[in-house]
BAFI-3210 file (N, C-alpha, C; in Angstrom, 3 decimals, decimal comma, padded with zeros to 6 digits):
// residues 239
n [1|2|3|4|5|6|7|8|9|10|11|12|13|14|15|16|17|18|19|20|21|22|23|24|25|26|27|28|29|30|31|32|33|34|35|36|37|38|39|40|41|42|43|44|45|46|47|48|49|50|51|52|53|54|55|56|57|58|59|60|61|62|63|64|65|66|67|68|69|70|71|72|73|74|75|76|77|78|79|80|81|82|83|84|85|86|87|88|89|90|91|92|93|94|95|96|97|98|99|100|101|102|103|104|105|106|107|108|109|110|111|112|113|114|115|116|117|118|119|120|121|122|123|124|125|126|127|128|129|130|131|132|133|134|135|136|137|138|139|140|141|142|143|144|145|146|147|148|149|150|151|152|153|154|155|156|157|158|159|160|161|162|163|164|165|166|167|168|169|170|171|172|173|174|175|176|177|178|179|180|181|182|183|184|185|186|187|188|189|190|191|192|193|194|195|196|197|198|199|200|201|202|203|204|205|206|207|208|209|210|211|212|213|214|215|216|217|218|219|220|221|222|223|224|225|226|227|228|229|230|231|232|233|234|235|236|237|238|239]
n.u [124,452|123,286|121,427|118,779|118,198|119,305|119,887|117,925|117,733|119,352|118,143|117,468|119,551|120,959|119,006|119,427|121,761|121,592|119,899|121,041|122,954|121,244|119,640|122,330|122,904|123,438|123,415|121,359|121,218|119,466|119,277|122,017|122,680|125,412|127,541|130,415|133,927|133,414|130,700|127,847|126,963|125,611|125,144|124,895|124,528|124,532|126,557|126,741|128,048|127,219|127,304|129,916|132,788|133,688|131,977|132,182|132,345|130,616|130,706|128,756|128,702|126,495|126,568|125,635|126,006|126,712|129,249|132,828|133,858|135,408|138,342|138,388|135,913|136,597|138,749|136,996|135,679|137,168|138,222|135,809|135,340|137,636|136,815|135,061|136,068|135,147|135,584|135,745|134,809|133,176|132,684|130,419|130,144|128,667|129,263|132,131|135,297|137,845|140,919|142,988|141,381|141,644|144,563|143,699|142,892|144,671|146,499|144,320|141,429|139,459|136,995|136,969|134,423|132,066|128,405|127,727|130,336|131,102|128,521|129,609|131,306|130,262|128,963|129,027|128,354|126,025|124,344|124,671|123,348|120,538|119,157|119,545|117,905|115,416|115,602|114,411|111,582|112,024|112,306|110,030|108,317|109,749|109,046|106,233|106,709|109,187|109,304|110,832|110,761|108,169|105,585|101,963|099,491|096,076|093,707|092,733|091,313|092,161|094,814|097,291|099,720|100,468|099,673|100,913|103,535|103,424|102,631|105,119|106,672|105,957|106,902|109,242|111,551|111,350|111,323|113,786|115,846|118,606|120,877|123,111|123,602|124,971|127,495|131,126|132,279|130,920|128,424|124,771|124,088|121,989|120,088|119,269|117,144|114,440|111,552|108,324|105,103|101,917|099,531|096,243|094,202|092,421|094,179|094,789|096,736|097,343|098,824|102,377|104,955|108,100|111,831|114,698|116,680|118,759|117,671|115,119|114,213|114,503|112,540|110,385|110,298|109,712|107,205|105,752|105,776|104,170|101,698|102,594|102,919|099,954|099,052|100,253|099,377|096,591|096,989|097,290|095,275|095,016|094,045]
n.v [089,682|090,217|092,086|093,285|096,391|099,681|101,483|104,314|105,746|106,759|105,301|102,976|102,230|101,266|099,434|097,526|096,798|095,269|093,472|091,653|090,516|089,503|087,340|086,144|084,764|085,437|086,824|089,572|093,232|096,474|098,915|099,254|099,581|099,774|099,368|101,259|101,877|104,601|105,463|104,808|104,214|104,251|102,167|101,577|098,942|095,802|092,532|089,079|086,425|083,508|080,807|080,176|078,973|080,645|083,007|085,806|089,082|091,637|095,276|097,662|100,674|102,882|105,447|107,487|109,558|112,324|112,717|112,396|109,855|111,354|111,585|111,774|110,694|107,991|107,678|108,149|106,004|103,862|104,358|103,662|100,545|099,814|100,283|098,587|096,778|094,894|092,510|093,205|095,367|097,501|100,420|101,281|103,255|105,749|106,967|106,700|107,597|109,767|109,934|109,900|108,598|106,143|105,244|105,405|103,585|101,411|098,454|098,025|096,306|097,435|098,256|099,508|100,190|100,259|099,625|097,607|096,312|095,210|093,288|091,773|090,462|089,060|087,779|085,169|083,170|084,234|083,117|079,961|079,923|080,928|078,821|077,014|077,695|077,010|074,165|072,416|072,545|071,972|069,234|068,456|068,460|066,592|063,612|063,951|064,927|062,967|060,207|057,933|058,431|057,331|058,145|057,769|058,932|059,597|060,061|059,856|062,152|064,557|063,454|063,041|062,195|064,135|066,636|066,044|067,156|069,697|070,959|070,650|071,921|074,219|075,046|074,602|076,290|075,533|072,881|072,272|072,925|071,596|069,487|070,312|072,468|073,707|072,919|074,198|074,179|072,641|073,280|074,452|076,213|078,061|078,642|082,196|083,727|082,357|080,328|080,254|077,888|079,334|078,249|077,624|076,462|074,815|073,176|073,913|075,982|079,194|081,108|082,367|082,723|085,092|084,972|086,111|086,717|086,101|086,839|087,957|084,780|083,873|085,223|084,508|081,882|082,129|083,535|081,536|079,589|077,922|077,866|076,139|073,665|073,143|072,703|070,660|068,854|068,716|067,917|065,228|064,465|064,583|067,104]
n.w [106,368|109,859|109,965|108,519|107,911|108,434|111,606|112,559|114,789|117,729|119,418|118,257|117,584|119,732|120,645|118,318|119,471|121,526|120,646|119,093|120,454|122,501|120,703|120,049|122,121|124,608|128,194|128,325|128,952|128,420|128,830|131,610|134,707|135,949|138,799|140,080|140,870|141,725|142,442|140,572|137,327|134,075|131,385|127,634|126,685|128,606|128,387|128,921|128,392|129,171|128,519|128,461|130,296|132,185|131,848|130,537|130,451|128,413|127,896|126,281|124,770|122,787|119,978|118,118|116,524|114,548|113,977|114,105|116,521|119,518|120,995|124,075|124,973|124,722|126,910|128,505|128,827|129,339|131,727|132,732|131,668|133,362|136,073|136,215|135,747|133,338|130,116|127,841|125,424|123,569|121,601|119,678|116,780|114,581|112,583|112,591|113,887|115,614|114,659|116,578|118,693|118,073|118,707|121,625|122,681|121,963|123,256|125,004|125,871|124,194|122,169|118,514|117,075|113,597|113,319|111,406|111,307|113,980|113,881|111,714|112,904|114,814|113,549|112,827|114,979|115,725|113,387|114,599|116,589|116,381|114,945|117,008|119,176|117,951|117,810|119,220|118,269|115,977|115,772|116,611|114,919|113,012|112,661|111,550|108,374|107,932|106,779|108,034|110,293|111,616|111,796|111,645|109,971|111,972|111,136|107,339|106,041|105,568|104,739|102,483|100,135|098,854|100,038|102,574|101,407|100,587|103,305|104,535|102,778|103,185|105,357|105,735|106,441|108,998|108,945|108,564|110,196|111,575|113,541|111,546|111,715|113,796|113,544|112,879|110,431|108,337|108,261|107,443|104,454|103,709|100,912|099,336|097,101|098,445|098,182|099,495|099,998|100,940|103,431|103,983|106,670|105,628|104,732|101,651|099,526|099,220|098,398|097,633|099,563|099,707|100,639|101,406|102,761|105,910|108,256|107,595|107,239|110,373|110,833|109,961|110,961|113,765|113,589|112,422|114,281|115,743|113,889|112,142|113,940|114,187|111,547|110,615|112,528|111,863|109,418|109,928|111,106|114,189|115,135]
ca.u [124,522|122,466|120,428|118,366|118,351|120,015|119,105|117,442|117,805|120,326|117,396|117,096|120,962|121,030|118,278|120,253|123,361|121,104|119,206|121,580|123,864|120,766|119,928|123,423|122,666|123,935|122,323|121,687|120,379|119,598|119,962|121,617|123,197|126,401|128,465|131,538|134,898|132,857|129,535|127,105|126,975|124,558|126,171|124,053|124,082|125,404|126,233|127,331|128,080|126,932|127,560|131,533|132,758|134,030|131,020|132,689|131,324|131,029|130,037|128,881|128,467|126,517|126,864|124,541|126,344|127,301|130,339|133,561|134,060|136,513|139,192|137,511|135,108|137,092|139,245|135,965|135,240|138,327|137,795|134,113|135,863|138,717|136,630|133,853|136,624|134,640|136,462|135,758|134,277|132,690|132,159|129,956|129,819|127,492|129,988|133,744|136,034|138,541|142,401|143,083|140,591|142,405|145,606|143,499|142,372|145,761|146,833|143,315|140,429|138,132|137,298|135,957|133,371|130,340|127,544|128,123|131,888|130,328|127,623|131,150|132,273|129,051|127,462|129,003|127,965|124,395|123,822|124,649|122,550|119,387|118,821|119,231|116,662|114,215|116,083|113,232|110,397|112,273|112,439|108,844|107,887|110,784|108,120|105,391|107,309|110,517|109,291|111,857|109,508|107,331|104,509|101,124|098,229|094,804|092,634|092,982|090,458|093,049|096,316|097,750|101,704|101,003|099,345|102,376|104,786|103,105|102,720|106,658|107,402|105,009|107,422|110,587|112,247|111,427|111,752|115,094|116,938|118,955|122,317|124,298|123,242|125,524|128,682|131,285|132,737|129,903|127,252|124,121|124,081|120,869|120,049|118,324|116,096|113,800|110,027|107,694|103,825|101,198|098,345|095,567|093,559|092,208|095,721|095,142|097,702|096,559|099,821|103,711|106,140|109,485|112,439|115,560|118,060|118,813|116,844|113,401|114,390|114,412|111,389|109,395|110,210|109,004|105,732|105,149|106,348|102,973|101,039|103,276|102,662|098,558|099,074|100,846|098,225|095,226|097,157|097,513|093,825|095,074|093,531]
ca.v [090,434|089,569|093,286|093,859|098,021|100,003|102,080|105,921|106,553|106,658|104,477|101,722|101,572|100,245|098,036|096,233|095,741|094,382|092,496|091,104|089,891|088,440|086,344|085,191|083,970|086,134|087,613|091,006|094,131|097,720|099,790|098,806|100,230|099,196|100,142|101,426|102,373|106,107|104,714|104,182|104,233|103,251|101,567|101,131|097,832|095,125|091,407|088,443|084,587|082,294|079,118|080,220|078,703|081,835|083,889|087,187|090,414|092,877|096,750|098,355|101,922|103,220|106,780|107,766|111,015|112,835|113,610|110,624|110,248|112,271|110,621|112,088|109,654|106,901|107,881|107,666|104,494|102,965|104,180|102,380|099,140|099,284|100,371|097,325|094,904|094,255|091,759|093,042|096,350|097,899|101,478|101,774|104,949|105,750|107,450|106,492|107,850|110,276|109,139|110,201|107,665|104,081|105,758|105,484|101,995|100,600|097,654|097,679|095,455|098,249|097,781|100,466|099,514|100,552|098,177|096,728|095,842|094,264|092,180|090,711|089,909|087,712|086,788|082,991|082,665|084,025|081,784|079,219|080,550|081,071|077,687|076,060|078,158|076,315|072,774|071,262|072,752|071,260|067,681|067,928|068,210|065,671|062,701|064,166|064,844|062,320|059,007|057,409|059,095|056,482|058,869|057,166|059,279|058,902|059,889|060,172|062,699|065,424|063,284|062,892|062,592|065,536|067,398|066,097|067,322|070,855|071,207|070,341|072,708|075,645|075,528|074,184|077,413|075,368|071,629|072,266|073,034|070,848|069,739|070,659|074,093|073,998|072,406|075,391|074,267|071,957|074,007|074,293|077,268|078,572|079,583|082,671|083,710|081,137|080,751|078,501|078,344|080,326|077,635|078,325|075,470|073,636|072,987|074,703|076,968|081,093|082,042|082,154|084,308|085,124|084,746|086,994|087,264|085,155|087,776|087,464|083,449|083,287|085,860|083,630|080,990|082,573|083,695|080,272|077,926|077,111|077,384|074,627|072,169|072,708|072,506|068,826|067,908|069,318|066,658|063,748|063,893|065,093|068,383]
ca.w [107,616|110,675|110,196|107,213|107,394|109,548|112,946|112,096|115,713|118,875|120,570|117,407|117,216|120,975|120,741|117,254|119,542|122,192|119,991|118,534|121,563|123,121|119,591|120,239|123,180|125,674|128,984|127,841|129,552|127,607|129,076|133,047|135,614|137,061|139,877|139,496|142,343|142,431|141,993|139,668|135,179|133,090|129,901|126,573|126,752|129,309|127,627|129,636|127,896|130,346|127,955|128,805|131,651|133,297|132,128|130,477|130,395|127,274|127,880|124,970|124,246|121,076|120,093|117,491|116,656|113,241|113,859|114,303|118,387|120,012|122,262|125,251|124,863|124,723|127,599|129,696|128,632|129,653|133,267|133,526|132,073|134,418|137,056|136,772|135,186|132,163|129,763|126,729|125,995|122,261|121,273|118,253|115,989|113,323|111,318|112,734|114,798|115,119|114,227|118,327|119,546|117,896|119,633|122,954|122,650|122,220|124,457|125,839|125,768|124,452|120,123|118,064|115,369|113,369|113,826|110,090|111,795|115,161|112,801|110,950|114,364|115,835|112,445|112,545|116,181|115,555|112,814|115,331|118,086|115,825|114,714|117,986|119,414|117,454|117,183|119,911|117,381|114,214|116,188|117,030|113,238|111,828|112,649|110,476|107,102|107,526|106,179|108,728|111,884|111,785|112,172|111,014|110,232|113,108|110,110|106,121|105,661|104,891|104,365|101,310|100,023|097,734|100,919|103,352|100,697|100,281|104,279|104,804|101,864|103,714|106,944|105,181|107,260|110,354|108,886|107,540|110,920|112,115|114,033|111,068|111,378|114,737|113,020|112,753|108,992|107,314|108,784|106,406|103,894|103,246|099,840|099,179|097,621|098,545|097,984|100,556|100,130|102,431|103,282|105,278|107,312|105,338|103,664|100,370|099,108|099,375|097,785|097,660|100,236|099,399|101,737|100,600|103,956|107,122|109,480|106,913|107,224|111,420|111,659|109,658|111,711|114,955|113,467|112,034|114,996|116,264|113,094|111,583|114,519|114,241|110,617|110,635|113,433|110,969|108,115|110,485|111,628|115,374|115,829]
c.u [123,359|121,329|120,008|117,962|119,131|119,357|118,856|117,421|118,768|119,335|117,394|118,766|121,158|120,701|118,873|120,714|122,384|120,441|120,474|122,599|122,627|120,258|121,310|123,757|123,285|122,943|122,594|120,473|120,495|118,291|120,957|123,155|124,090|127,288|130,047|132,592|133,785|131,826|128,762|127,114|126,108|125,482|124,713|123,641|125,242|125,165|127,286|127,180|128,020|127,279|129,134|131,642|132,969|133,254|131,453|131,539|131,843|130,192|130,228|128,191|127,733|126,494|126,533|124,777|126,472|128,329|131,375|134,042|135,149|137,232|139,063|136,930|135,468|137,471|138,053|135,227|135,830|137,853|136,338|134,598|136,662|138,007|135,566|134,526|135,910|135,843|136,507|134,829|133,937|132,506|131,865|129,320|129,213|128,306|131,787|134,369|137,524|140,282|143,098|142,151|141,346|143,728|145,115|142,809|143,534|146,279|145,494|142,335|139,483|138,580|136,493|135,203|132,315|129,426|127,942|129,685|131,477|129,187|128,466|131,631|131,324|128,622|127,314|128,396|125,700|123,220|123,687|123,467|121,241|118,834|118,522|118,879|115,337|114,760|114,757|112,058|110,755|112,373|111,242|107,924|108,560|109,300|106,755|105,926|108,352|109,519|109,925|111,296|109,370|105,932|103,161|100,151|097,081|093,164|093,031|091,787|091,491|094,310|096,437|099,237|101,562|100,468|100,592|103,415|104,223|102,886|104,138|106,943|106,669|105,936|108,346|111,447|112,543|112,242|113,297|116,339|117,355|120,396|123,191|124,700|124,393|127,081|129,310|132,152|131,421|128,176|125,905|123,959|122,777|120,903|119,264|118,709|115,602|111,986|109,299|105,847|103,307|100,329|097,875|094,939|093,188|093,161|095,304|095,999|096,785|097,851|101,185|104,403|107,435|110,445|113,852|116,813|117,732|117,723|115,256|113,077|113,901|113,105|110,140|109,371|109,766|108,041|105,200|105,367|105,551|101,849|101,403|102,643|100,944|098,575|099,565|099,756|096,818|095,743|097,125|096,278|094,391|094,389|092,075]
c.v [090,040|091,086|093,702|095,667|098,102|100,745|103,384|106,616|106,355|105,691|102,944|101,930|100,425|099,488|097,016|095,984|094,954|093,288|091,656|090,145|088,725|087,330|085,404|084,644|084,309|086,428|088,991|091,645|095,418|098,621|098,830|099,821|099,808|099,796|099,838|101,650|103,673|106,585|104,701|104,765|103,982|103,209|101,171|099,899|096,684|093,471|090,091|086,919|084,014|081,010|079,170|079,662|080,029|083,013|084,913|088,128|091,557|094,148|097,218|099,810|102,533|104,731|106,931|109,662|111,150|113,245|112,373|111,584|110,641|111,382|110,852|111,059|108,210|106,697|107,542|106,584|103,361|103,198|103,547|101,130|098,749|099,234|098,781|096,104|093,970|093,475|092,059|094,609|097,215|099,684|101,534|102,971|104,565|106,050|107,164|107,016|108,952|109,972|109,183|108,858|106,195|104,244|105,409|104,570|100,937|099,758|097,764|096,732|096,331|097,936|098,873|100,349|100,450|099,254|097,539|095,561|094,907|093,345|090,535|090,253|088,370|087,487|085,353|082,594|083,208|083,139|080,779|079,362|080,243|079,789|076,614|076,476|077,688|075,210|071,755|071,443|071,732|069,687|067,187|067,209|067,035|064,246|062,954|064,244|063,668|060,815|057,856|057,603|058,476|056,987|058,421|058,404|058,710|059,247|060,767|061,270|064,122|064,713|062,629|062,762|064,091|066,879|067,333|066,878|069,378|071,163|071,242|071,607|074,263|075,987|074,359|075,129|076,473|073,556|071,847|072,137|071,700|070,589|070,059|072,045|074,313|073,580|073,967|075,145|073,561|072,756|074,207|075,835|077,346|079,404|080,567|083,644|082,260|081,533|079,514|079,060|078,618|078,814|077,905|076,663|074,543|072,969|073,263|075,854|078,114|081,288|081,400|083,386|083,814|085,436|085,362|086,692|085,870|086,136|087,581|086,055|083,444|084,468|085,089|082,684|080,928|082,960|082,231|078,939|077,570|077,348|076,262|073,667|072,001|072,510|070,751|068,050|067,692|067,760|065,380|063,617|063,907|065,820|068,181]
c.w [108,538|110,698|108,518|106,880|108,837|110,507|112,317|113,652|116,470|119,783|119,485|117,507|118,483|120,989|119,561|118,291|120,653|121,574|119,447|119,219|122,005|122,143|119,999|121,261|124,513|126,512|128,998|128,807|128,629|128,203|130,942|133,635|135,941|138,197|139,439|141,290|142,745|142,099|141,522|138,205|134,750|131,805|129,161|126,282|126,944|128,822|128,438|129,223|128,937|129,927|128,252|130,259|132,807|133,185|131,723|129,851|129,265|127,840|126,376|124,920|122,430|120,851|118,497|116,800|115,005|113,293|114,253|115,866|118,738|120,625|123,598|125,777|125,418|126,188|129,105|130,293|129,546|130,970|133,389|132,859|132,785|135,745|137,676|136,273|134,543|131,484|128,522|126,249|123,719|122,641|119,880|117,972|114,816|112,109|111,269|113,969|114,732|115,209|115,959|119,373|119,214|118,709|121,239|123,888|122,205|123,028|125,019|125,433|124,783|122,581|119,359|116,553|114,968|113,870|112,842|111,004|112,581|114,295|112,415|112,547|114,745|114,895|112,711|114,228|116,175|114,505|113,523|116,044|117,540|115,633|116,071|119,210|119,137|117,315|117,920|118,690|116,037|114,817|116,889|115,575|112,408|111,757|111,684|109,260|106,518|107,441|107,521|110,413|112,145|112,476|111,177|111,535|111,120|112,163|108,781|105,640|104,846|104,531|103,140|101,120|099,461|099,000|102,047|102,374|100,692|101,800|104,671|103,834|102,241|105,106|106,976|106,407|108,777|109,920|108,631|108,805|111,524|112,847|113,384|110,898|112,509|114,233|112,545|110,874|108,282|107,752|106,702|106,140|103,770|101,881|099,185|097,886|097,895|098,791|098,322|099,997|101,003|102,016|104,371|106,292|107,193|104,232|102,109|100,524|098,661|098,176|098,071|098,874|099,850|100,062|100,728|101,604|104,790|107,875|108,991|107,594|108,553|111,980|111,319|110,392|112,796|114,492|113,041|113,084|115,675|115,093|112,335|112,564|114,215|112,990|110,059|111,277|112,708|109,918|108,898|111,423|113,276|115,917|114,693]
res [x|x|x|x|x|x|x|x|x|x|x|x|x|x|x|x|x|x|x|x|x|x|x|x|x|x|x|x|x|x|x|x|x|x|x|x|x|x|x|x|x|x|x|x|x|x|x|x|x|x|x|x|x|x|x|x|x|x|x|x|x|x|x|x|x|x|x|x|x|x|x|x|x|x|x|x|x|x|x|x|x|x|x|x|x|x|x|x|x|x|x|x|x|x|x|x|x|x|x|x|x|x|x|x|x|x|x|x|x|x|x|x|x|x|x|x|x|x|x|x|x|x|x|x|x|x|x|x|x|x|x|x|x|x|x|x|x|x|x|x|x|x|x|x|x|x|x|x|x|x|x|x|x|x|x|x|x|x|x|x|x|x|x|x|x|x|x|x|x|x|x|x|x|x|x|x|x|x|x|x|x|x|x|x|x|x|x|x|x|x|x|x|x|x|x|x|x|x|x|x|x|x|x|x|x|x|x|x|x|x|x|x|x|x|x|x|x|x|x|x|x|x|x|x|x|x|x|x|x|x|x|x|x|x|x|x|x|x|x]
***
């Protein structure tokens, strides 16, 4: 799943679906305003694919309730997507919905999920997304570890194979991505768990971290995507 716990509030449920749209590479807003025929809404969170040619627009609603949503609800919905001619339109519940509400989303654009449901929807596209977010970072590094680079150390004072091999294997998370990560059948699996070494500066190994999920996997990768490059530069007598 692209969320390792779930939301404890009506303010952390929103920010997942936003988070999670703009990961997938959408232009997201959370909270925003739109105008309507009898004018103005705010929607929980407004999501617009720009890599599409025609640009479509999702409204999403989250509703954070204990109780499954009425068809009221729904019914109100429908008028702010008809009215702003959204293309595509979510209501997520915490707990469901009541048997009156799938009746009132029939023939329409509008989809009614938990978040778990919406997750299963965008996982294979945020796998995508994630990786080639960092593909410039992983093609700055390929020249230090890949043999094939043709990246020559500017001084041997720290470089070693067994020090290149234990720097590559400290920010594997980052070396690893690559274009096959974007391929929608051969795409690269990640196998977890997985366990990279911590090193500090002067490239000795502190310790081990342990990598369990995809979401652990691409947070490590954003905390580490500029200690990796001074870390390669530190082995190749750069910095």
């Amino acid at each position: 799943m692209i969320f390792d716990s779930q939301p404890e509030t009506w303010q952390e449920l929103q920010d997942y679906v936003g988070k999670m749209f703009e990961e997938c590479g959408f232009e997201t807003e959370v909270p925003k305003t739109i105008d309507l025929v009898r004018g103005k809404k705010e929607v929980d969170v407004y999501a617009k694919d720009t890599q599409k040619e025609y640009q479509p627009v999702i409204l999403i609603e989250c509703k954070f309730w204990n109780k499954p949503i009425p068809q009221d609800t729904i019914h109100s919905f429908r008028t702010i997507m008809n009215d702003f001619g959204a293309n595509l339109g979510f209501i997520v519940s915490k707990v469901g919905f009541q048997s009156g509400s799938y009746e009132a989303v029939e023939k329409t654009n509008i989809k009614l999920v938990t978040l778990e449901d919406l997750e299963k929807v965008y996982y294979r596209k945020w796998l995508k997304s994630m990786p080639k977010k960092y593909m410039e970072l992983a093609d700055k590094l390929f020249p230090y570890w890949d043999p094939s680079g043709g990246k020559m150390p500017t001084s041997r004072e720290k470089f070693s194979w067994d020090n290149n091999q234990l720097v590559h294997n400290a920010y594997k998370p980052i070396c690893s991505i690559g274009p096959w990560d974007l391929e929608e059948r051969n795409y690269m699996e990640r196998k977890f768990p997985m366990t990279i070494p911590i090193i500090d500066d002067e490239l000795n190994q502190i310790g081990t971290e342990e990598i369990k999920t995809y979401r652990q996997y691409f947070d490590i990768v954003e905390r580490d995507k500029e200690k990796a490059i001074k870390h390669f530069k530190i082995l190749y007598g750069e910095k």
